[in-house]
C-alpha positions, 0 to 999 in steps of 0.5 A: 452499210450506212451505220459502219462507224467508218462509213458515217466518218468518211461521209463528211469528208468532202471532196478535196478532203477524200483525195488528200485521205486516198493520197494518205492510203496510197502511202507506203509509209502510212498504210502497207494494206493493200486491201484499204488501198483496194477499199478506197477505191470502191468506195470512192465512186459513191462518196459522199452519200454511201446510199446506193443499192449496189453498195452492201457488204457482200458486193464489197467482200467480193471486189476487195477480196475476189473470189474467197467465201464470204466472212462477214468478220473479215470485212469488219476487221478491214473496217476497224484498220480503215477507221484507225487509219482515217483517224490518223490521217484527221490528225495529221490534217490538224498538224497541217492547218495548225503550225503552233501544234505542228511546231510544239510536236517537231520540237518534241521529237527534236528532243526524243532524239537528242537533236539538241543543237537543232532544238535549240534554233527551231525553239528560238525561231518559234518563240520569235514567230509566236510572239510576234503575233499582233492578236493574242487569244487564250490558246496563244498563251496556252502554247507559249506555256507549253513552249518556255515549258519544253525550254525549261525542262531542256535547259535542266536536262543539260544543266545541274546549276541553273543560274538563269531560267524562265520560270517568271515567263512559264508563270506569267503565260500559265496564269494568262492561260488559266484566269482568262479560260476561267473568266470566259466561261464564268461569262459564258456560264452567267450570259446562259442564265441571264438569257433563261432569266434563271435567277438561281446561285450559280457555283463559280469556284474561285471567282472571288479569289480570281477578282480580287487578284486582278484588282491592281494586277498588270494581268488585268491590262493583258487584253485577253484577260481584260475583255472577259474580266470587263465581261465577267464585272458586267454581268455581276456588277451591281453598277452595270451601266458603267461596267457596261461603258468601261467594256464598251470604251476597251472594245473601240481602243483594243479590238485588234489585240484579240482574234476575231473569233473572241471578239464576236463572243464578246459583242455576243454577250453585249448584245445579250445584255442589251437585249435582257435590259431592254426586256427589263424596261430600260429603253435607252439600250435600243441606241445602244443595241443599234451602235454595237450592230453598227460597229460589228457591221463596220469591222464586218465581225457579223460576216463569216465566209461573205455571209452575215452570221448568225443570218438572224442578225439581218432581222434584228438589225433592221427592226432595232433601226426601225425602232428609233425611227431609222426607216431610211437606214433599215430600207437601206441595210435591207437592200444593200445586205439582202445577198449576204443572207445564207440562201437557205433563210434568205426568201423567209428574212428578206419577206419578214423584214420588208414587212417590219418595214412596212409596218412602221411606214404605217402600210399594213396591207403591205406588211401583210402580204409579205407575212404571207411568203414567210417561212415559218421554220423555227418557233423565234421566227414563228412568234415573230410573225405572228405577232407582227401579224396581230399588231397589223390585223389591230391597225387595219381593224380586222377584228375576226381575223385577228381573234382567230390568230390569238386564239391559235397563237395562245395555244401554240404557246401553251404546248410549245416546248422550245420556249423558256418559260419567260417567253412564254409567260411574255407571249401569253401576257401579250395575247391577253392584254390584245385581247382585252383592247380589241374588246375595247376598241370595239366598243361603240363607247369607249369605257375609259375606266376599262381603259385606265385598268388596262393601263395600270395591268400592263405596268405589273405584266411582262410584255418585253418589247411589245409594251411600248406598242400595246400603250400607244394603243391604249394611248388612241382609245383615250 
């Protein structure tokens, strides 16, 4: 049963939905089979899980069709007309949550039967409506192209002269639409490699010609278009420290131009660069990273639903306050956000960031037991813990303790295949140069050319943000 298209599709109905679908299939209008009426109601008492051993489609045969022979056929066939009528229900729900496509649907049939007098006021209205709208994302251009579309293609039906039409305004919206679509997955496509640390030539159709248009363009003022094409110079820009406070300066002066789904994008990619920055040694982005969460935090931008999302950014912020010696303002965030966490990945964030905390108050025990009721669920939190647990076995000079972890940890990063090759070749130079200074510290003499070695290794490895805890050890030994 459970493999039926029409089964899977129904089972992520919940249940407000799965009512609105049964009033949908009691409709005359919409459904005048009274054996999907009939199929709905026995399959309703087992929504949503479709699991239970009294559902099979011989049972289902015999309470939809009686006493008939069984025809495995027929029932496919009440399956198929099910599916087709479901799928039109889904599509009907999509006309109810969104009036912009339910609007441009009634304005066409207006004019399939000839209701012009009533076209004409409702496209008046609809256009008032839409371009009233404060916050003006790329569908919003989209729509009204559609819209001054469907106008001019009226007003040359009614008219053989044309003295005045809006041709200009179809132009301006299209080329809204098109270049702020292009610039954004320009962005999205560049922002991806960027994070694999892929450093191929990537094929952008257009991008030049696009750039140069904008240069001196109003286009490039219209807010949907500036934020990606601030973007899309950010992350191409030779110059990136400034293209970075020009995109930094819009984001404070027009966030509220732009929906807020396309603004988290945005702070997205801006993290991300801050984050690859860092990764390349330019420690001055940790204050950056830190004042972009504070901003997100302040507009709520990270907050969907009551919850932060995703919930990983309750780890990193903390850790990253951490970093510029922001305890008090970490310990505060952890507290006061620890609810807002998705309580499927609360124990496990809440137990990690506590033990970040504890760590930089220079409390290993501590950061060690709250490393213990981590969960474990994905390799970024696994790398996390354990490095965080080898930098505290190092503090507390739990010297077998800690080989044991490396050597673990080194094997798990040679087999692991979600890491990008860059993070495992930062894991890997990581456990190596630990290695090499728990052998170090160990000695009873220190070496200090072994010392100064280490030293001049580390300058030419990738170490990420460990690098900075790996010399201030180096640091101690000499």
């Amino acid at each position: 049963m459970k493999d039926r298209k029409f089964i899977q599709l129904l089972g992520y109905l919940d249940k407000n939905t799965f009512g609105a679908f049964e009033k949908f299939v009691n409709s005359p209008y919409f459904n005048s089979n009274k054996k999907l009426t009939k199929l709905i109601q026995v399959l309703k008492k087992y929504h949503p899980d479709y699991d239970s051993p009294n559902l099979n489609l011989q049972k289902l045969f015999k309470a939809i069709f009686g006493a008939k022979p069984y025809r495995e056929q027929s029932i496919k066939n009440l399956f198929t007309e099910a599916t087709k009528l479901l799928e039109r229900f889904l599509k009907q729900q999509l006309f109810d949550v969104n009036d912009a496509m339910g609007d441009r649907a009634l304005l066409s049939m207006l004019l399939k039967v000839n209701a012009y007098p009533f076209f004409e006021k409702k496209l008046e209205g609809v256009i008032n409506k839409s371009t009233q709208k404060e916050q003006k994302d790329i569908e919003h251009h989209l729509g009204q192209f559609l819209l001054k579309e469907m106008a001019y293609g009226h007003k040359v039906a009614l008219q053989s002269r044309l003295k005045e039409t809006n041709v200009t305004e179809i132009n301006k919206h299209l080329d809204t639409f098109y270049i702020a679509a292009k610039l954004k997955y320009y962005c999205v496509q560049l922002n991806r490699e960027s994070l694999m640390m892929r450093e191929q030539q990537l094929l952008l159709p257009m991008v030049s010609e696009i750039l140069n248009f904008l240069e001196g363009s109003d286009l490039a003022e219209e807010p949907i278009v500036a934020f990606w094409y601030r973007l899309l110079l950010l992350l191409k820009s030779e110059n990136k420290q400034k293209q970075y406070f020009i995109l930094k300066r819009l984001l404070a002066e027009q966030s509220d131009a732009i929906p807020l789904i396309e603004i988290r994008q945005i702070y997205t990619a801006i993290t991300n660069f801050c984050n690859i920055q860092i990764s390349r040694g330019d420690s001055s982005y940790w204050q950056e990273l830190f004042e972009c969460y504070q901003l997100m935090l302040k507009h709520k931008i990270i907050i969907e639903n009551g919850y932060i999302a995703p919930a990983e950014h309750y780890r990193n912020i903390p850790i990253i306050a951490m970093r510029l010696n922001q305890l008090d303002w970490a310990a505060q965030f952890i507290e006061e956000y620890q609810d807002q966490v998705p309580e499927a990945k609360r124990e496990s964030l809440v137990s990690f960031v506590r033990a970040s905390l504890a760590f930089y108050r220079k409390d290993y025990n501590t950061c060690v037991q709250h490393l213990q009721s981590f969960d474990l669920e994905d390799f970024y939190h696994y790398a996390a813990h354990k490095v965080l647990l080898i930098k505290a076995y190092y503090e507390l000079g739990e010297f077998d303790s800690l080989e044991a972890l490396l050597n673990a940890f080194s094997k798990y990063i040679q087999r692991s295949k979600q890491m990008t090759t860059f993070n495992q070749s930062v894991y890997h130079h990581f456990v190596l140069v630990t290695q090499k200074l728990t052998k170090i510290a160990q000695e009873p003499d220190k070496d200090m050319a072994k010392v100064a070695k280490l030293k001049e290794e580390i300058t030419k490895l990738k170490l990420g943000s460990q690098q900075e805890w790996i010399l201030s050890k180096l640091k101690n030994l000499a």
